[in-house]
C-alpha positions in Angstrom: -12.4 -18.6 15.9 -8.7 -17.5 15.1 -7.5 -14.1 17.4 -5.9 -11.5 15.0 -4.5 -8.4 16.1 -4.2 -5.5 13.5 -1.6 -2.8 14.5 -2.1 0.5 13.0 -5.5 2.5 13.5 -5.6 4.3 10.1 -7.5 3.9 7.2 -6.8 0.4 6.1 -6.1 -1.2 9.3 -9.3 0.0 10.5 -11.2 -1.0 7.7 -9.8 -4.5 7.9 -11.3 -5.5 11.4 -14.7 -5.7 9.0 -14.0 -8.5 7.5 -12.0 -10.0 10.2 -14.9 -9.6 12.5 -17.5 -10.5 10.2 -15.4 -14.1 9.5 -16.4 -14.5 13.4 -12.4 -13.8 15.1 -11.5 -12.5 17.9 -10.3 -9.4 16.9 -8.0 -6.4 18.5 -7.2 -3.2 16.9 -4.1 -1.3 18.1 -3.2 1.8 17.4 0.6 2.9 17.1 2.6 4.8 19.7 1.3 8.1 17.7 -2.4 7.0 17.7 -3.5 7.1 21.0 -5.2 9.9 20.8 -7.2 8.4 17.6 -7.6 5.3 20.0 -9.0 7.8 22.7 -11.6 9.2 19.9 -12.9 6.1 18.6 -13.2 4.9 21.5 -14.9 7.6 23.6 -17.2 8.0 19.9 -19.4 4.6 19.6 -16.3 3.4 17.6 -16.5 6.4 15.1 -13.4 6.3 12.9 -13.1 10.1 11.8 -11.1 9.1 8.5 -13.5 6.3 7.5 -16.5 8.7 8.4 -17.8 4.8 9.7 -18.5 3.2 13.3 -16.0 0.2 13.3 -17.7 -3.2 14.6 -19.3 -2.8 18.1 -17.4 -6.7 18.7 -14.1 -5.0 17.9 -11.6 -4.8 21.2 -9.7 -1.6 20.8 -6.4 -0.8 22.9 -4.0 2.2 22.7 -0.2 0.8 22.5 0.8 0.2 25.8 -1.1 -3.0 25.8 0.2 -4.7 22.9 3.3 -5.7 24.9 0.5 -7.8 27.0 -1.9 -8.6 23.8 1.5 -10.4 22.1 1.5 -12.6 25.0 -1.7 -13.8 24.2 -0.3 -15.8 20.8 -2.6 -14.1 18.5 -3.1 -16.5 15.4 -2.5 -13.3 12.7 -0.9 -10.3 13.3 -1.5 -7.7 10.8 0.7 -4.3 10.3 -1.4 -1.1 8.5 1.2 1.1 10.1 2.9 3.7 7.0 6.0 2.4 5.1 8.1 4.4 7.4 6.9 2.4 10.7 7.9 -0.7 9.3 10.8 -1.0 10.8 9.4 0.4 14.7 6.9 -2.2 13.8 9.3 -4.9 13.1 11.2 -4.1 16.2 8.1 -3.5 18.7 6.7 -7.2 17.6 10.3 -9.3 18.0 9.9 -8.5 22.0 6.8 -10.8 22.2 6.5 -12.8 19.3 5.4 -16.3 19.0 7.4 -17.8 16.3 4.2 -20.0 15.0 2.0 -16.4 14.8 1.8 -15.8 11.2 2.1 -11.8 9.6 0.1 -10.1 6.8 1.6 -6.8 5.4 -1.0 -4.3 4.2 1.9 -1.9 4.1 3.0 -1.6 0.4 6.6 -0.4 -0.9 10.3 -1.1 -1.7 13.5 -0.2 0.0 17.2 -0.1 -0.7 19.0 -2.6 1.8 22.5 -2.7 1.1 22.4 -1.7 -2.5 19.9 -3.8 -3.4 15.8 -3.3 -4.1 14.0 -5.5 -1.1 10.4 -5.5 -0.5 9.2 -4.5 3.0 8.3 -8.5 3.1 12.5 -8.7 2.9 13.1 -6.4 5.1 10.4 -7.2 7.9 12.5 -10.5 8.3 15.3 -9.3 8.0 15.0 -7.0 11.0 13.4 -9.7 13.0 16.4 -12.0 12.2 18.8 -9.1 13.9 16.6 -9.5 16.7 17.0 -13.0 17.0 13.6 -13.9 15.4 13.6 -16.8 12.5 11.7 -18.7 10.8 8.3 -16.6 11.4 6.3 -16.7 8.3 5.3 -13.4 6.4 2.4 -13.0 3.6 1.8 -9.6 1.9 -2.2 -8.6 0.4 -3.2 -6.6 -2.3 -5.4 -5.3 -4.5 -7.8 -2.7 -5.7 -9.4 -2.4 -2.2 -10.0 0.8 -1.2 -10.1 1.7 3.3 -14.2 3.1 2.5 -15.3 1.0 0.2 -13.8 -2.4 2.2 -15.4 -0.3 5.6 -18.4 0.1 4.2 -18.6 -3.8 2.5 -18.7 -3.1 -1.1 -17.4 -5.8 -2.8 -13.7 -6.2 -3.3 -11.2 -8.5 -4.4 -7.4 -9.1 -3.2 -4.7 -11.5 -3.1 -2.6 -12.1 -0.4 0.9 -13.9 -1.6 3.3 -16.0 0.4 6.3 -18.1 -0.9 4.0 -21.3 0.6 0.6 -20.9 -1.6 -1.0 -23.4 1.6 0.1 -20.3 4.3 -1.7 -17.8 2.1 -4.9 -20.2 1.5 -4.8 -20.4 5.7 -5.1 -16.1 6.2 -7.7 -16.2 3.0 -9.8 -18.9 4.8 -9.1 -16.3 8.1 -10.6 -13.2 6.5 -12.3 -13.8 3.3 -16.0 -13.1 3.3 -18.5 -12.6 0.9 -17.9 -9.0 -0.1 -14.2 -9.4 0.4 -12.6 -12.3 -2.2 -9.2 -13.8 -1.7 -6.7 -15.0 -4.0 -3.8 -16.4 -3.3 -0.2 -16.5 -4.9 3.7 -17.9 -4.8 4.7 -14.6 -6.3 5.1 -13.1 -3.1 8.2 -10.5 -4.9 5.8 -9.8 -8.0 3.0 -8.9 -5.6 4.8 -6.4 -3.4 7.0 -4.8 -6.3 3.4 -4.3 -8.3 1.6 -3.3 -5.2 4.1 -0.9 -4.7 4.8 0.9 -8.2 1.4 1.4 -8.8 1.5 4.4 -6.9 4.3 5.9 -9.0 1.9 4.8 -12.3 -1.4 6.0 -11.1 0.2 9.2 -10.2 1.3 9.3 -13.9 -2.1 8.7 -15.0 -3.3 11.1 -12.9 -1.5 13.9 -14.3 -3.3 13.2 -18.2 -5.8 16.2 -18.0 -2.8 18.8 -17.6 0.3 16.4 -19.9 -2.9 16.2 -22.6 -2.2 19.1 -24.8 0.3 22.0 -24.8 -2.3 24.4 -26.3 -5.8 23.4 -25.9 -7.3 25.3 -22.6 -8.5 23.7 -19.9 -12.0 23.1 -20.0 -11.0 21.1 -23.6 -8.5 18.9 -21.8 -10.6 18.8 -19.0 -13.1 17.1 -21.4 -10.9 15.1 -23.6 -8.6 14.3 -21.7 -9.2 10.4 -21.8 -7.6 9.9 -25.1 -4.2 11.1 -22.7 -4.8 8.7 -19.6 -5.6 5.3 -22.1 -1.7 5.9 -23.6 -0.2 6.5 -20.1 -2.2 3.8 -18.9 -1.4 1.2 -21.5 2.2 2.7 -21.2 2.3 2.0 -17.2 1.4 -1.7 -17.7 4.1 -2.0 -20.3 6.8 -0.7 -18.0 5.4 -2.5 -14.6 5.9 -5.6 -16.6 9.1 -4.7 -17.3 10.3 -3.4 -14.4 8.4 -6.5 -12.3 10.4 -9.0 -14.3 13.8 -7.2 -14.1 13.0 -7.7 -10.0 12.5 -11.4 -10.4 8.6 -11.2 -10.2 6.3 -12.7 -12.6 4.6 -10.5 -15.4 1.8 -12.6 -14.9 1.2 -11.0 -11.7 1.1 -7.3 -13.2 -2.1 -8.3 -15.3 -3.8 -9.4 -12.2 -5.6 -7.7 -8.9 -2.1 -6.3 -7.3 -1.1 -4.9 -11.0 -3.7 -3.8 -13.6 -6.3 -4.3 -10.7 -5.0 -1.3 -8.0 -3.7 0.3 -10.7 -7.2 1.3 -12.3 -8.8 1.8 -8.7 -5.8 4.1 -7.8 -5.6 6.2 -10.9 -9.5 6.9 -10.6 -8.7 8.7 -7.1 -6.7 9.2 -4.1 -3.6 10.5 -2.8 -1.5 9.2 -5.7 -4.1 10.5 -8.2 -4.3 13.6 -7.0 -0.7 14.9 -6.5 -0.2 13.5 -10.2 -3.3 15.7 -11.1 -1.2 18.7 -9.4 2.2 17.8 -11.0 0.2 17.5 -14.6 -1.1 21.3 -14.1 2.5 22.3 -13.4 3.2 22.4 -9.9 6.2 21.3 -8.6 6.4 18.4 -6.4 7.3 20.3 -3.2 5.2 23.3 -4.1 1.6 21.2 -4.6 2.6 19.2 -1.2 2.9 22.3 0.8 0.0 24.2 -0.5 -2.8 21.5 -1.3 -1.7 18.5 0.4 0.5 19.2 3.2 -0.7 16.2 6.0 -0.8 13.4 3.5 0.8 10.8 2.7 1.8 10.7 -1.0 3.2 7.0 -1.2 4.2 6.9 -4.8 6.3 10.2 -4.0 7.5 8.6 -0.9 8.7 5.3 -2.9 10.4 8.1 -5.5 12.7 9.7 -3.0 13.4 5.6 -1.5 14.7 4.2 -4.9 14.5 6.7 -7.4 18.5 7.2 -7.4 19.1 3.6 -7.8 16.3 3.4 -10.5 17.8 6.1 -12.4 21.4 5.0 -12.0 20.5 1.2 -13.0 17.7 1.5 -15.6 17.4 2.7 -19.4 15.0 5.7 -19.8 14.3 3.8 -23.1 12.7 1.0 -21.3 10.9 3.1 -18.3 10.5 7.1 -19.4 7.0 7.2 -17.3 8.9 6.3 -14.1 11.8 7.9 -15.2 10.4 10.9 -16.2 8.4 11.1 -12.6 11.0 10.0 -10.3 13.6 13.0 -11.7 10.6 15.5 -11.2 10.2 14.6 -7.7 13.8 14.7 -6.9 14.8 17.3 -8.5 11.6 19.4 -7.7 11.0 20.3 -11.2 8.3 20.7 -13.7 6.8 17.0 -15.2 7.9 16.6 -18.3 6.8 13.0 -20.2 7.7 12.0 -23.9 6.0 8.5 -24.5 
């Protein structure tokens, strides 16, 4: 039995004590300094999660965050961040007061960063703020994959891959968490992973717009039923331009035909967050419009990974070689109408 700790009481981090507890660990989930009143309700609710509409496991210890100071000290063999993007670095910072340098970290949280003029994943810069704080050496895998928080809750079967530089330190966490409705691969392409993982959300936001970027003239209810035809060319078009854009980061295009590319790619274009806002921006809503009026307390990642590196994307790359991302990235940060010509 390994101890795991899982910080962040959302969707995913939720979701993930299943398999952890089903693998027969000692499990804690904790919620972030802005959960505790999710903590409270799950707690004081047989365990109900109100997002994942799902009592979590009745073996499941869960602690609002003025323990985890105290639960560090216990040397947890796994410590797992769901927190957003934008707590990575609180996260970071909270864990380098009681970390045991031989604890290992998973990532659920996907994205890329500018860190001094440069694209980092969050992998990067997780280390990199534990090495201000005096913290080395500590050994950092990232997962992913078409694994949705409901479907994972609710054991549907899934498949992910968890990557780490050391192939042997990402076989360890799969032998930690895999069970039989929740598959594990593993991979050296630890960049490749977390650059696909995190673009995906910009693509299946593309994809998502096809029923309104379909046709100029036909009305809706003919896009709305041939629309297809529309999201096959963006699609095909996205995984051109992840490999592209994959490669040009150092990872490997292998990696973009595989579960953390083509694999969440196809399960995020089919719904979601991403999805929908794309579906918004393809009808003709502005970016900051269709968040205030349909979507105003969600988190849009691929919109939130626009506004982090969309200058430096369109200052360093071609539109010829990336017009989907392009064309997405100026709509969002310039607030203007999507426009695509593939």
């Amino acid at each position: 039995m390994k101890k795991i700790i899982i910080l962040g009481a959302g969707a995913m981090g939720s979701a993930f004590t299943v398999p952890c507890i089903d693998n027969k660990n000692d499990v804690t989930l904790v919620g972030t300094h802005l959960e505790e009143q999710v903590i409270n309700n799950i707690n004081n609710n047989n365990n109900f999660h109100e997002v994942l509409k799902f009592n979590l496991p009745k073996e499941l210890k869960i602690k609002t965050f003025d323990h985890f100071s105290n639960i560090l000290k216990t040397k947890p063999d796994l410590i797992v961040i769901g927190v957003s993007s934008k707590g990575i670095e609180w996260a970071a910072n909270e864990i380098s007061k009681n970390l045991n340098k031989d604890t290992k970290i998973l990532l659920l949280t996907k994205g890329l960063t500018i860190i001094d003029d440069r694209f980092e994943t969050l992998v990067e810069k997780f280390r990199l703020i534990l090495n201000k704080n005096k913290i080395e050496n500590v050994n950092i895998s990232a997962v992913a994959g078409p694994c949705l928080a409901s479907g994972l809750a609710n054991k549907i079967k899934s498949s992910v891959v968890i990557a780490n530089n050391d192939k042997n330190i990402a076989k360890q966490i799969g032998e930690m968490i895999s069970t039989n409705y929740y598959s594990v691969e593993i991979s050296n392409d630890l960049v490749g992973v977390e650059v696909c993982a995190a673009i995906k959300n910009l693509y299946s936001m593309i994809i998502g717009a096809s029923e309104g970027l379909s046709s100029a003239e036909a009305s809706k209810e003919i896009k709305n039923k041939y629309f297809l035809n529309t999201a096959a060319s963006l699609m095909y078009r996205s995984v051109y331009e992840m490999c592209y854009f994959t490669k040009s980061l150092n990872g490997n295009v292998e990696t973009v035909y595989g579960l953390a590319g083509l694999g969440d790619l196809y399960v995020s274009a089919a719904g979601g967050r991403n999805s929908k806002m794309g579906k918004l921006l393809g009808e003709g809503y502005d970016y900051k419009d269709a968040k205030e009026r349909f979507m105003k307390n969600d988190t849009v990642e691929g919109a939130e990974l626009a506004l982090e590196i969309g200058t430096k994307v369109l200052k360093e790359f071609d539109r010829n070689k990336i017009p989907l991302m392009r064309s997405l990235i100026e709509a969002i940060i310039e607030n203007k109408k999507l426009n695509i010509e593939w």
